[in-house]
N, C-alpha and C positions, 0 to 999 in steps of 0.2 A: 500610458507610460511613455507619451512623447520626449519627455526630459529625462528620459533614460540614455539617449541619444548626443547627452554633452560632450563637450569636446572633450578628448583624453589629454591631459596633463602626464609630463612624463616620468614615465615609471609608474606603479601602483601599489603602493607603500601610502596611501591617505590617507590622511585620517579619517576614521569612522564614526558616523554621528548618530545614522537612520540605517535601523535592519527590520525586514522584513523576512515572516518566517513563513512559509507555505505550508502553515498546520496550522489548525484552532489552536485559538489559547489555551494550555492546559487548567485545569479547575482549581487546582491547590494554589494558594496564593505564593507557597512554598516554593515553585517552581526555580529551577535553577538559573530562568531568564530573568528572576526579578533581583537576582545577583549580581547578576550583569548590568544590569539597569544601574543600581544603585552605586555598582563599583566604578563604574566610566562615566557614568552619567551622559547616557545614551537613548537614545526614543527606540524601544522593539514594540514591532506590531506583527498582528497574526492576522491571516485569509488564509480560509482552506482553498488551496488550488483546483482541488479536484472533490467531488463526492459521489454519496452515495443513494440511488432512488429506489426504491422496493418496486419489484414485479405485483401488482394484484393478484389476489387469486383469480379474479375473473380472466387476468391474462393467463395467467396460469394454465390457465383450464385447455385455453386455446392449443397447447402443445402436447395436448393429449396423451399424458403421462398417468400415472397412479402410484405416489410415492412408496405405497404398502405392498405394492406387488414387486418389488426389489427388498433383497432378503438382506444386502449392503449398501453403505452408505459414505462415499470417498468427500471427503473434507479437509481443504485446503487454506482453510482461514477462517479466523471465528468471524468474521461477518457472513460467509457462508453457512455456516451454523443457525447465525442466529435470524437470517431471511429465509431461510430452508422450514425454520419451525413457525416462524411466523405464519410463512404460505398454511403449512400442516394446520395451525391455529385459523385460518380463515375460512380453509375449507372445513373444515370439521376430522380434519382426517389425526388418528391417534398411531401414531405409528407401535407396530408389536412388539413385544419385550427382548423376543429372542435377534431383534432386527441388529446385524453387527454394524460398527463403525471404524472404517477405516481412516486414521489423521495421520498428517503431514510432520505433527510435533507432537510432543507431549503438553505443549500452553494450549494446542488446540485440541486435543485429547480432554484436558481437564476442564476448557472450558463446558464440554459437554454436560460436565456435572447442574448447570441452571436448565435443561431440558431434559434431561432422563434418569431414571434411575441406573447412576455409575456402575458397571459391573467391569471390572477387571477382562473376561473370558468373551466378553462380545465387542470391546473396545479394544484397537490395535494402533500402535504407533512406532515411528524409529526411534529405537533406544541407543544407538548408537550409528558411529558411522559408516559401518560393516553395514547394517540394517536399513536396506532405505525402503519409501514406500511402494517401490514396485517390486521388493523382495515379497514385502508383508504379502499384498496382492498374489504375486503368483503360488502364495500357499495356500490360496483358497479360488484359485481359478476354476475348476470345472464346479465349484457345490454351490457356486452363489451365484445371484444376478444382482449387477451391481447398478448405481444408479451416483452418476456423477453428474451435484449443483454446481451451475457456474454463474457469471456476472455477464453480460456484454458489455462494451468498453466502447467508448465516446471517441474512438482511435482506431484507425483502420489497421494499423501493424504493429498495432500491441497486445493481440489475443494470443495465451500460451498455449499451442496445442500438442504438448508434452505427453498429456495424460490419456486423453482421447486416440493420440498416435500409438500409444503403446498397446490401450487397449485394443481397437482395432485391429493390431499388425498383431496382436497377439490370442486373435480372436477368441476376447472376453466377452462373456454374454451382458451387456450394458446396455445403458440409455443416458443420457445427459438432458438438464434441463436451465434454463435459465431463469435464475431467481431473485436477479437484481443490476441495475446499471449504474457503472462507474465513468460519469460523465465531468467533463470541464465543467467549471465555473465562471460564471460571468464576472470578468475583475475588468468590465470598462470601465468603473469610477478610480481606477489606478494610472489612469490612459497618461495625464498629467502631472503624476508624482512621482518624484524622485527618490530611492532609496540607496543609501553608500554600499548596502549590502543585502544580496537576498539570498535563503537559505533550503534546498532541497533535500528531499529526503527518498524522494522516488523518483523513475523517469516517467512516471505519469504525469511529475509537474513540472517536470520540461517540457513536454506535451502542451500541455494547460497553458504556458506562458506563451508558445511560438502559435495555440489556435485563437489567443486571445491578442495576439499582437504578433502577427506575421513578420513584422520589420525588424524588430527588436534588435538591434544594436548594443552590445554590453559597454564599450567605451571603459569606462571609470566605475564602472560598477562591479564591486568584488559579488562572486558567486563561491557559496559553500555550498558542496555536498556528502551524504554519508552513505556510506557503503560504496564499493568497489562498481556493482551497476547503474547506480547514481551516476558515480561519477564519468563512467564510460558515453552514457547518455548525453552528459556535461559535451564532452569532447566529439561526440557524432556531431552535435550542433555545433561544432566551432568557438565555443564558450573558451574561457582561459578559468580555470578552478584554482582558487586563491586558498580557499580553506577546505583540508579535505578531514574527513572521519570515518572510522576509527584509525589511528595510529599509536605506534609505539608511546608517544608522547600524550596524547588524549586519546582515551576509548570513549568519549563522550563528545559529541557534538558543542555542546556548550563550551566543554573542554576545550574544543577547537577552537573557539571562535575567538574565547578568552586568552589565549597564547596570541593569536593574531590581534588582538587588540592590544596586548601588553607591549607588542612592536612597533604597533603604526601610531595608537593613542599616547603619546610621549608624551 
């Protein structure tokens, strides 16, 4: 991304030509960026910034755990979920009926429905925002031993240790285990390319962008991003955030981008 570094022309009102979005392309041809496309007549490309690589079991093994001997189970995102059952699938391990599970949401509650039989009475989630998950948690502190999957991260101070802290200090009988790595992407074949605009969604791929290009220079190049810690991310690095989401005016990211093209694309 050396020609990321053009000279800034002044003010940043440009026209926009070239976006680059830091997610896969979505699969439905439907997708709201092909509206975009089509409406400006504009080039949008996708690179995932950041991914995701499965623990083996055989790694697994090595942290000398026994999923079945924790009577709960804290779940914090369906890829958690769904490298957590994979591991159980490699080892051979069938986890017990009466095993509870504890989630973050109800999307990750219901994802559980593709690995177990859904029972209302053993699956717990915040219903609302009185409810949060370390209420759920300390209703069943002394009767369970719980067992919280985590990811390591390709980022030295972006591990959240939220949950492990509370357990701890609130001496819960646990074990956490590592069941997958959320690492950078190689985007050196970007080294040379220039995009008018690039588009985040998480501060892991602000991350992604400063370990794949230390220099990085924004100049003339507008940056969107979505949600409130995105964008915070944005501003630790010194970025100037041109397109933000959600707001009053677009609850949608594309919504976003589309208002800011309506402006500058004249």
């Amino acid at each position: 991304m050396a020609e990321l570094t053009k000279t800034v022309e002044s003010g940043r009102n440009l026209e926009v030509k070239t976006i680059l979005i830091s997610q896969p392309e979505p699969s439905s041809t439907r997708n709201p960026y092909v509206g975009l496309k089509d409406k400006f007549g504009i080039q949008i490309d996708f690179r995932k910034f950041i991914q995701v690589e499965g623990i083996s079991g055989k790694q697994f093994r090595k942290e000398r755990i026994n999923p079945i001997e924790h009577s709960a189970i804290i779940f914090t995102s369906k890829t958690a979920i769904q490298h957590f059952f994979r591991i159980c699938g490699e080892l051979r391990i069938t986890m017990p009926q009466e095993t509870k599970y504890f989630c973050q949401s109800e999307t990750i509650a219901l994802y559980l429905q593709k690995f177990i039989e859904y029972r209302k009475r053993k699956v717990f989630f915040s219903k609302d925002a009185k409810t949060t998950l370390f209420t759920l948690l300390d209703k069943h502190k002394g009767n369970e031993k719980f067992l919280y999957p985590t990811p390591v991260y390709d980022f030295d101070d972006i591990r959240k240790n939220d949950i492990p802290s509370y357990l701890s200090e609130n001496e819960f009988d646990f074990s956490e285990c590592t069941i997958y790595k959320i690492v950078c992407s190689d985007l050196s074949d970007l080294e040379n390319i220039y995009y008018d605009m690039i588009v985040f969604f998480t501060p892991l791929g602000i991350k992604s962008l400063f370990k794949n290009f230390p220099d990085f220079k924004q100049k003339n190049t507008r940056i969107a991003g979505f949600g409130s810690v995105t964008s915070k991310a944005i501003s630790d690095h010194d970025l100037i955030l041109d397109v933000n989401a959600p707001t009053v005016e677009a609850k949608s990211m594309t919504g976003a981008i589309e208002l800011y093209l309506k402006k500058v694309n004249k």
